[in-house]
BAZANU-238318 format. One record per residue (C-alpha): residue number from 1; residue in one letter; z, y, x. Coordinates in nm, 3 decimals, padded with zeros to 5 digits, always signed. Each point is the difference from the previous one (the first is absolute). Example, Ala and Ser with C-alpha at 12.3 -4.5 7.8 and 13.67 -1.06 7.14 Angstrom:
1	A	+00.780	-00.450	+01.230
2	S	-00.066	+00.344	+00.137
This chain:
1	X	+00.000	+00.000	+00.000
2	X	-00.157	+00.379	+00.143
3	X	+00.342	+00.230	-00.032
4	X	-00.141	+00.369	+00.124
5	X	+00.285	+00.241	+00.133
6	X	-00.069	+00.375	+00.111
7	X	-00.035	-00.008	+00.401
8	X	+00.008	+00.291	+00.226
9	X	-00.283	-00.054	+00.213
10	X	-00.041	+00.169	+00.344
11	X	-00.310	-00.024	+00.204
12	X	+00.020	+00.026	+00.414
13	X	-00.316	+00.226	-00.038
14	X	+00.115	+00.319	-00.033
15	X	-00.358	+00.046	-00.219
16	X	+00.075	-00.274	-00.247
17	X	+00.219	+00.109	-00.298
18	X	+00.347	-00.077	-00.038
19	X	+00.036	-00.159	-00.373
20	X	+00.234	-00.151	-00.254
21	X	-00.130	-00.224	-00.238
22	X	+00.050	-00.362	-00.175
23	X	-00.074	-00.261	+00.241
24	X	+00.027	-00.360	-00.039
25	X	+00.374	-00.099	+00.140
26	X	-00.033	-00.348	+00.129
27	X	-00.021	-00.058	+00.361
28	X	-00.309	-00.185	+00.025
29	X	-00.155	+00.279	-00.131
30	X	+00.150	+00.278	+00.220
31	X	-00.092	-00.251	+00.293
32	X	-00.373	-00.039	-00.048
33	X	-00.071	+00.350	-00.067
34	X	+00.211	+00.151	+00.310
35	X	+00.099	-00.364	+00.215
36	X	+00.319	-00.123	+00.094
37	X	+00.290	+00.233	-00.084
38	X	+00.346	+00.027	+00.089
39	X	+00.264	+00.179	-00.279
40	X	+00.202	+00.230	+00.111
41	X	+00.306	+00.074	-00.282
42	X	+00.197	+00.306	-00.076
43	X	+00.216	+00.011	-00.302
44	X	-00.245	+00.037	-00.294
45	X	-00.301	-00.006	+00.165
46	X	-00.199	-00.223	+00.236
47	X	-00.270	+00.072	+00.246
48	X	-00.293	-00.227	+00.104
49	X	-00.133	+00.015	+00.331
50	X	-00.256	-00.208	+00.244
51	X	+00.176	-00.279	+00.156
52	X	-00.197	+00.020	+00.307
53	X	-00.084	+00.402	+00.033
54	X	-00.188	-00.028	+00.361
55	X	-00.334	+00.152	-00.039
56	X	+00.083	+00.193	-00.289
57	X	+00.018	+00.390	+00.007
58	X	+00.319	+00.158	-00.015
59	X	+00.137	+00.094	-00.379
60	X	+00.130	+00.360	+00.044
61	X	+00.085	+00.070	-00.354
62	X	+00.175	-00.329	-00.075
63	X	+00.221	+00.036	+00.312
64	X	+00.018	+00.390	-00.150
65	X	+00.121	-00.163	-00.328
66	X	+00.276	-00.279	+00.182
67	X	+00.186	+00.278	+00.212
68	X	-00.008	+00.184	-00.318
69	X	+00.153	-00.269	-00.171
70	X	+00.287	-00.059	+00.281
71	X	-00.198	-00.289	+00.183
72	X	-00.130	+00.049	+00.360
73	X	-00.233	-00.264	+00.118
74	X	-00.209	+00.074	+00.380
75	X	-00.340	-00.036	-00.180
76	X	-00.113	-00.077	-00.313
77	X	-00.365	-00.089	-00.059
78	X	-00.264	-00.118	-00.230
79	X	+00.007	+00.057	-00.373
80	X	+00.363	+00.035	-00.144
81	X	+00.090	-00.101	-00.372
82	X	+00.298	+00.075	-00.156
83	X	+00.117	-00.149	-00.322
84	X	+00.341	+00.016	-00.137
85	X	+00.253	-00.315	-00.002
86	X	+00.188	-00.128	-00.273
87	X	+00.283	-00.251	-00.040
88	X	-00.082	-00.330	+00.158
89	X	-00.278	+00.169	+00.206
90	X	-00.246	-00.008	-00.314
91	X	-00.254	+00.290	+00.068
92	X	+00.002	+00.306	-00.195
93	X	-00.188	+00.382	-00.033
94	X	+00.046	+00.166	+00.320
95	X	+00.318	+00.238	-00.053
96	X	-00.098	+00.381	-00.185
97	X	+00.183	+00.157	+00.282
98	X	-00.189	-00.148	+00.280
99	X	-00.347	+00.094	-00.141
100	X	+00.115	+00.307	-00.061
101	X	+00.126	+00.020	+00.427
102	X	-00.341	-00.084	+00.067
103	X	-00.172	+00.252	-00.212
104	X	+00.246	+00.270	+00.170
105	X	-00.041	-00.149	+00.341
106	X	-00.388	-00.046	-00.023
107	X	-00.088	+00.315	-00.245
108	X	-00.165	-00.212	-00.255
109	X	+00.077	-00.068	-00.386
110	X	-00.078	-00.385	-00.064
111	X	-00.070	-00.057	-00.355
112	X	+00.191	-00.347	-00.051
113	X	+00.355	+00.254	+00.018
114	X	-00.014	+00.049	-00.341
115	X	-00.020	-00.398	-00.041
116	X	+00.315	-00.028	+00.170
């Protein structure tokens, strides 16, 4: 069964837009669109990143977004997707207030906010 969450997605390329919008939850899914991920977890919300980053360019605004957020990592790269976390580590709509970080942070207005 397809269960679709809103996800906070954030390009490396600073030219690709940063966007919230449903996206199919499971794994598998998240896997063979962006490869192997690793989860990084922060209270009510959870951030996917590339298991194995070498090669990839360096994710400025995502790293922007963690330090932001009271997490320091050395690097972050590839795409970043956030999604928010709910008991028993079920999946849910990225949190309101960290769409609404990003759209201060990056100076955008991403339409899935008023979904949240």
């Amino acid at each position: 069964m397809m269960r679709k969450c809103i996800a906070l997605v954030i390009p490396a390329r600073l030219s690709d837009r940063v966007t919230a919008n449903l996206q199919d939850v499971r794994h598998g899914t998240l896997e063979a669109l962006y490869g192997q991920l690793d989860c990084i977890v922060s209270g009510d919300w959870q951030v996917y990143l590339r298991a194995d980053s070498r090669n990839l360019r360096p994710n400025v605004r995502a790293g922007q977004l963690l330090r932001e957020t009271g997490l320091y990592l050395p690097e972050i790269a590839g795409t970043a997707i956030y999604r928010g976390r709910a008991e028993h580590g079920w999946d849910t709509d990225a949190p309101t207030y960290l769409i609404r970080l990003a759209e201060k942070l990056f100076d955008i207005r991403l339409d899935a906010a008023e979904l949240v």
